[in-house]
C-alpha positions as CSV (number, residue, x, y, z in Angstrom):
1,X,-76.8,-15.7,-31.8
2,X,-76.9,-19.6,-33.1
3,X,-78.1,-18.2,-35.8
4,X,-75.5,-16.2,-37.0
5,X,-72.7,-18.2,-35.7
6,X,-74.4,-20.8,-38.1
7,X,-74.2,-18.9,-41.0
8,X,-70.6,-17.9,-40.7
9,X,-69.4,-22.1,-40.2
10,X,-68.8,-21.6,-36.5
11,X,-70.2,-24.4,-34.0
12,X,-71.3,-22.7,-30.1
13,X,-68.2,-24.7,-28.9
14,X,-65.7,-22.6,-31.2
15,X,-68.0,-19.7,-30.1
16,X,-66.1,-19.3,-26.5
17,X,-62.8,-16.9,-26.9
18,X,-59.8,-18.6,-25.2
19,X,-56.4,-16.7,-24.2
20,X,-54.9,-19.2,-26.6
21,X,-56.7,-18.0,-29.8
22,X,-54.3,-15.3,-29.6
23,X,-50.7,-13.6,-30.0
24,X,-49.3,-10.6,-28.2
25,X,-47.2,-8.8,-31.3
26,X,-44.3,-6.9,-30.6
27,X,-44.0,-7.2,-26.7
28,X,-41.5,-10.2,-27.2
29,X,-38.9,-10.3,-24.1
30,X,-40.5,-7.1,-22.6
31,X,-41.8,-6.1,-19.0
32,X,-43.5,-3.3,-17.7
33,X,-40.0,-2.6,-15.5
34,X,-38.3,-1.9,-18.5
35,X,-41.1,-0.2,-20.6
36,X,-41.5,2.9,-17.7
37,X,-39.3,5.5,-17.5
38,X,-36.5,5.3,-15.6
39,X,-36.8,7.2,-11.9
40,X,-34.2,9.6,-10.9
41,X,-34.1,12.5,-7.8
42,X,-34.9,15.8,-8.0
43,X,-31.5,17.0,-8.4
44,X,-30.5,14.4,-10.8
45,X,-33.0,15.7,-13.1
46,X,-32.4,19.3,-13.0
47,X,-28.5,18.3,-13.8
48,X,-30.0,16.4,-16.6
49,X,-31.8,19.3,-17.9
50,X,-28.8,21.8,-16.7
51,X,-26.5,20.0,-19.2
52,X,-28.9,20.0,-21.8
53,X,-28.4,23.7,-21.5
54,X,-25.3,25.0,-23.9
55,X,-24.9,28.1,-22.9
56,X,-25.3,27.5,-19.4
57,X,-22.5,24.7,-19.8
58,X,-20.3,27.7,-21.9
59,X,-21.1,29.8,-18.5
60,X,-20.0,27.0,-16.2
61,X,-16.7,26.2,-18.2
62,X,-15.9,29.9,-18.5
63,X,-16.1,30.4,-15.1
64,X,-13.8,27.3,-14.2
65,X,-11.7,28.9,-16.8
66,X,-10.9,32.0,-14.9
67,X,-11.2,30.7,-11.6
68,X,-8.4,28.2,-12.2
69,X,-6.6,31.3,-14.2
70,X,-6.8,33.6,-10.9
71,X,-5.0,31.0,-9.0
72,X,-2.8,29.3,-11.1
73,X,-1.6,31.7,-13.1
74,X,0.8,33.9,-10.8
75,X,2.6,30.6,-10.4
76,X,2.7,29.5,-14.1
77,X,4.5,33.0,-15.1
78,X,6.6,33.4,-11.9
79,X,5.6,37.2,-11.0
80,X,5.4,38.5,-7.7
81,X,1.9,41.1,-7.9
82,X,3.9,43.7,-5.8
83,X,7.0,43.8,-6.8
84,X,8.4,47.0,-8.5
85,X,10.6,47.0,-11.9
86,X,11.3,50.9,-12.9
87,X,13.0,49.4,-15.9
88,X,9.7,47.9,-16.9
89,X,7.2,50.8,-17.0
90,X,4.1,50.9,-19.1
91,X,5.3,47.9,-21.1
92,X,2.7,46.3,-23.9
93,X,1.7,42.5,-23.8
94,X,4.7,40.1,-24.8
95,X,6.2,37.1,-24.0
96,X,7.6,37.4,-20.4
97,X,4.6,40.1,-19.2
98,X,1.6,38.6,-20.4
99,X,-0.6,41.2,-19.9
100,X,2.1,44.1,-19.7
101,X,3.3,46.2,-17.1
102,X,1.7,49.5,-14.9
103,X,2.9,52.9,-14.3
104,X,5.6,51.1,-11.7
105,X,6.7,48.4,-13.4
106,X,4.5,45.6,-11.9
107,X,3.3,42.4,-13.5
108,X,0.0,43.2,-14.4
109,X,-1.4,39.6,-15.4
110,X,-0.5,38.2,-11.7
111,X,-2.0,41.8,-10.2
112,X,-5.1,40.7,-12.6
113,X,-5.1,37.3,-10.8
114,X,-4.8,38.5,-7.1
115,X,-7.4,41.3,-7.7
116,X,-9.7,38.9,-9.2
117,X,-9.6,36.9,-6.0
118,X,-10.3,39.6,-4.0
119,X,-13.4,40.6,-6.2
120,X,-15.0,37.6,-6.4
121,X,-14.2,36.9,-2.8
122,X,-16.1,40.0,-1.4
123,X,-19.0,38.9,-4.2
124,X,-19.3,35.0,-2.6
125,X,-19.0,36.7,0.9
126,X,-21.6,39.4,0.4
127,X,-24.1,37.0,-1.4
128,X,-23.3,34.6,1.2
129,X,-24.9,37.5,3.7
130,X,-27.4,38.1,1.7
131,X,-28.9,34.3,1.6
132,X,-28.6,33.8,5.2
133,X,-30.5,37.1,6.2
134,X,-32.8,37.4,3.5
135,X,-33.5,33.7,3.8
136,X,-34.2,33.5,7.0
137,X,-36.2,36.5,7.3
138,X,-38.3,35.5,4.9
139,X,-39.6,32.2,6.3
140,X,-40.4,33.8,9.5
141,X,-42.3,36.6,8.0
142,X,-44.3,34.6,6.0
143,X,-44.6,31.7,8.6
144,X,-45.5,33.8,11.6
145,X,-48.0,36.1,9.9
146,X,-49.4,38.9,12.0
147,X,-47.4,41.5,14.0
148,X,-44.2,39.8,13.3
149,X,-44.8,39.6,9.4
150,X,-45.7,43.7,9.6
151,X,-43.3,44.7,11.2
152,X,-40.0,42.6,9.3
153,X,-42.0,44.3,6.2
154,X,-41.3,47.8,7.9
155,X,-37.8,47.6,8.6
156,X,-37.3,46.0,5.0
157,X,-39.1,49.1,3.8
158,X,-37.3,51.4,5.7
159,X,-33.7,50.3,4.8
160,X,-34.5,49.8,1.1
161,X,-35.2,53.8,1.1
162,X,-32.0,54.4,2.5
163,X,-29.8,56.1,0.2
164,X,-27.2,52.7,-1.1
165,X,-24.0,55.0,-2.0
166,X,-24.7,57.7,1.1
167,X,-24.6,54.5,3.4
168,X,-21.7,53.4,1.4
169,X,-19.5,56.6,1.9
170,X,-20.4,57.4,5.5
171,X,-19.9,53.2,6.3
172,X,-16.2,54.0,5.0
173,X,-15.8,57.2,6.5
174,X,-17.0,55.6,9.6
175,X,-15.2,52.2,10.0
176,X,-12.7,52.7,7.2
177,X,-11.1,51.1,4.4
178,X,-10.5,47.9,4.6
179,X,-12.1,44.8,3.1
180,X,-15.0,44.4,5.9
181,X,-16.4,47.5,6.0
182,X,-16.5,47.1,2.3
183,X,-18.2,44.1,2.4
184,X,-20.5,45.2,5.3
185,X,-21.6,48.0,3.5
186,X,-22.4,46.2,0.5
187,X,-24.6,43.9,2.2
188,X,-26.2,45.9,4.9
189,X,-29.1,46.3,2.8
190,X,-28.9,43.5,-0.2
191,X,-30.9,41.3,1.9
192,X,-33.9,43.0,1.2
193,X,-35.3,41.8,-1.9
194,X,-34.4,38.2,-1.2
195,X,-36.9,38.5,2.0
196,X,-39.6,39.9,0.3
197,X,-38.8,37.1,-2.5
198,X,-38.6,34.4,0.8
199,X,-41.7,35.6,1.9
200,X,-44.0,34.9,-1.0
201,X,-43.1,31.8,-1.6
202,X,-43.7,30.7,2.0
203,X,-46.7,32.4,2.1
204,X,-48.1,30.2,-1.1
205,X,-46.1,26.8,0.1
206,X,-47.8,26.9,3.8
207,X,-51.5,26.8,2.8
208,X,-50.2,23.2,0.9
209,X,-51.7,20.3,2.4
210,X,-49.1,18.5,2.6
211,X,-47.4,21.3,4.9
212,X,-51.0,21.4,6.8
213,X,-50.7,17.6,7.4
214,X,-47.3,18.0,8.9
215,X,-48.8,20.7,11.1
216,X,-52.0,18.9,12.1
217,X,-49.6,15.5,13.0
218,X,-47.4,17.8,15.5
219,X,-44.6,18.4,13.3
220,X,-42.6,21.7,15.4
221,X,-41.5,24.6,13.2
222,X,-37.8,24.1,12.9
223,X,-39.0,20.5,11.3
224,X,-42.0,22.5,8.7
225,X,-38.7,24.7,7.9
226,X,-36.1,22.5,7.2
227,X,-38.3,19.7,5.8
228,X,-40.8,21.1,3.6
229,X,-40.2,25.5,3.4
230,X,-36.9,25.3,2.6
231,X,-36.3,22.6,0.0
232,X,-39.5,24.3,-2.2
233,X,-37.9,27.6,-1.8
234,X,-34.1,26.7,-2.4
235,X,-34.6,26.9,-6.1
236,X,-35.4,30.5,-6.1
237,X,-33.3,31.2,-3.7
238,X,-29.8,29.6,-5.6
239,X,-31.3,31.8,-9.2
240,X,-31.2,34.7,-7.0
241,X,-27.5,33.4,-5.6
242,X,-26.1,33.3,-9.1
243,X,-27.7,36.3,-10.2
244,X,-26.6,38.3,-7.2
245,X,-22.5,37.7,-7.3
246,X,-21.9,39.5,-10.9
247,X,-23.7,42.3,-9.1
248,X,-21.4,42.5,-6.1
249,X,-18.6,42.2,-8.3
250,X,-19.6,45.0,-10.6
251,X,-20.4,46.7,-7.4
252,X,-17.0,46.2,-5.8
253,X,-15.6,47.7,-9.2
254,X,-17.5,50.5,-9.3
255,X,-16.7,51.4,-5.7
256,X,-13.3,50.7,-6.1
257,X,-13.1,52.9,-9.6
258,X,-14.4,56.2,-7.7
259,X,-11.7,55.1,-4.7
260,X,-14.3,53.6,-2.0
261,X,-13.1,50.2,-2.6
262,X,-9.8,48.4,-1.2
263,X,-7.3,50.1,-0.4
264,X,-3.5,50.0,-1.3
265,X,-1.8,47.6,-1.1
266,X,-4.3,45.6,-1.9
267,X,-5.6,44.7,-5.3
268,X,-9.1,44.5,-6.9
269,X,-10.5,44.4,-10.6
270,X,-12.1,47.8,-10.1
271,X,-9.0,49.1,-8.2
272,X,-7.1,48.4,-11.4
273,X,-9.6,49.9,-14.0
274,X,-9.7,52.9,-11.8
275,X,-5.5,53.1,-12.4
276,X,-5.8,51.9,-15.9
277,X,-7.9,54.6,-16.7
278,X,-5.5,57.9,-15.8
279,X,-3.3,56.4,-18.5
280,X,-6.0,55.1,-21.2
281,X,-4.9,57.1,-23.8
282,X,-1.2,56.1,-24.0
283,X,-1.5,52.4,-22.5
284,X,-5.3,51.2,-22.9
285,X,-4.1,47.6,-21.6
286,X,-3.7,48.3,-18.7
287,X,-7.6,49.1,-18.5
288,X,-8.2,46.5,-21.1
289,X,-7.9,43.4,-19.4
290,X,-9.5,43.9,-16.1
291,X,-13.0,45.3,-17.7
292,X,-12.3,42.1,-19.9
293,X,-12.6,39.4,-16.9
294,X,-14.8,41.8,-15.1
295,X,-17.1,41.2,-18.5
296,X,-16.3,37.3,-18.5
297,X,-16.9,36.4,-15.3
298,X,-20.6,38.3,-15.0
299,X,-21.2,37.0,-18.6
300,X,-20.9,33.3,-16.9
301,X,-22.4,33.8,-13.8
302,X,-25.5,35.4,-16.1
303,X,-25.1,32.2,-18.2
304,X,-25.6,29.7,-15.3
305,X,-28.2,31.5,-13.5
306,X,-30.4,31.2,-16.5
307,X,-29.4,27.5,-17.1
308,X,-30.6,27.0,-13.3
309,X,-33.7,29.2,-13.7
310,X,-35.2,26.7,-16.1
311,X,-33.3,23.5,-15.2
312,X,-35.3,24.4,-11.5
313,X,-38.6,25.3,-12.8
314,X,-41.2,22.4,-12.3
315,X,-43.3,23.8,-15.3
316,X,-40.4,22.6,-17.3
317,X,-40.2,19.2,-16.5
318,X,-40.5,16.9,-18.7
């Protein structure tokens, strides 16, 4: 080694490597605070992806759109829903009726408004049954295991082969029509799928270890539920949530088109397509625009669930 360090000019002395024989380049004024990534919550970072999202954004804008529409706008144009003009029959979209006139004379852009309430009303309120049920359900099934697991299974089994519009119609027949019974029947068997959905995922989240650790340190259930099942199944569960109110809407419509839906005088979206149709030929606006927000608002509920369903899935984050 003397050897070599003699051949090259370099004494043993200059042979020792000091800190000071030596410049950092380009790390000027840094720290390794500043170099990391800045950390953020789980739900800050799924809003940061979420916005990233355009068309989720379009969904989320449209559907502010029409909610504000559905309540302000019988008070921008002035129009009571119900009342009758028989000098303003069948009238096209102009200035003063916005979206025309019925077979009675009525303001059909505020009727469009009210019914639109009452849809998506019965679509929050059934989804809303569906979550608690289905969720709740499906954590026990898949916590408890055994008999209790089986036999949840069974009754989910034997209410999803029940006939949906034969429990419908006999529901109605039995209780009624009025805007509970519509909603019961609706959700008397929706929260099926969202239980079996429940279920899986509890059944792969409670052989974790970090849910066996909370078990093995005394943690009761209602803590394992609330603290760890829940939270890892929430995602899933608000896709499914988003998902699952354009369906009830479409369903209220469709019930209401064939006449099982509300009843006069109240107002839906699929109560007014159902009129609007008898007179499609002469006045097609009047079936026009309640198919149109109908379309819209499904369109941006579709929209946001897919914005959510990857803005919630871990596999996507970067």
């Amino acid at each position: 080694m003397d050897t070599v360090n003699n051949e090259v000019g370099i004494s043993a002395d200059d042979a020792v490597l000091t800190d000071d024989m030596f410049e950092r380049i380009g790390t000027k004024g840094l720290s390794s605070e500043k170099i990391q990534k800045p950390s953020i919550t789980y739900w800050a970072d799924v809003w940061r992806r979420f916005r990233e999202n355009k068309l989720a954004i379009l969904g989320l804008i449209m559907l502010i759109v029409v909610i504000a529409t559905l309540y302000l706008g019988p008070k921008i144009s002035g129009k009571d829903y119900q009342y009758i003009d028989a000098s303003q029959k069948n009238l096209k979209p102009n200035s003063e009726y916005w979206f025309g006139t019925d077979d009675m004379g009525r303001d059909l852009f505020s009727r469009v408004c009210v019914g639109g309430r009452v849809s998506i009303l019965i679509g929050l309120l059934c989804t809303l049954v569906m979550f608690v049920i289905g969720s709740l359900l499906g954590i026990i099934a898949g916590l408890k295991g055994g008999w209790v697991d089986n036999l949840i299974m069974r009754i989910c089994e034997f209410i999803g082969n029940l006939p949906y519009l034969i429990i419908v119609i006999i529901l109605t027949l039995v209780m009624g029509r009025s805007l509970f019974s519509l909603i019961f029947a609706m959700s008397i068997t929706s929260w099926i799928g969202t239980t079996r959905m429940v279920r899986g995922q509890v059944l792969q989240i409670k052989e974790q270890d970090y849910v066996q650790a909370a078990v093995a340190l005394g943690a009761n259930m209602n803590r394992i539920i609330i603290k760890h099942l829940l939270p890892n199944v929430l995602g899933i569960i608000m896709v499914d949530i988003t998902m699952s109110v354009p369906g009830f809407i479409f369903g209220e419509a469709f019930l209401s088109y064939i006449g099982l839906g509300v009843r006069p005088p109240e107002v839906s979206w699929g109560a007014l397509a159902s009129a609007g149709q008898q007179s499609l030929m002469f006045y097609p606006h009047q079936l026009f625009f309640p198919c149109l927000m109908i379309v819209i608002t499904t369109l941006s509920f579709h929209l946001i669930g897919d914005g959510l369903s990857d803005a919630l899935d871990p596999k996507l984050r970067e």
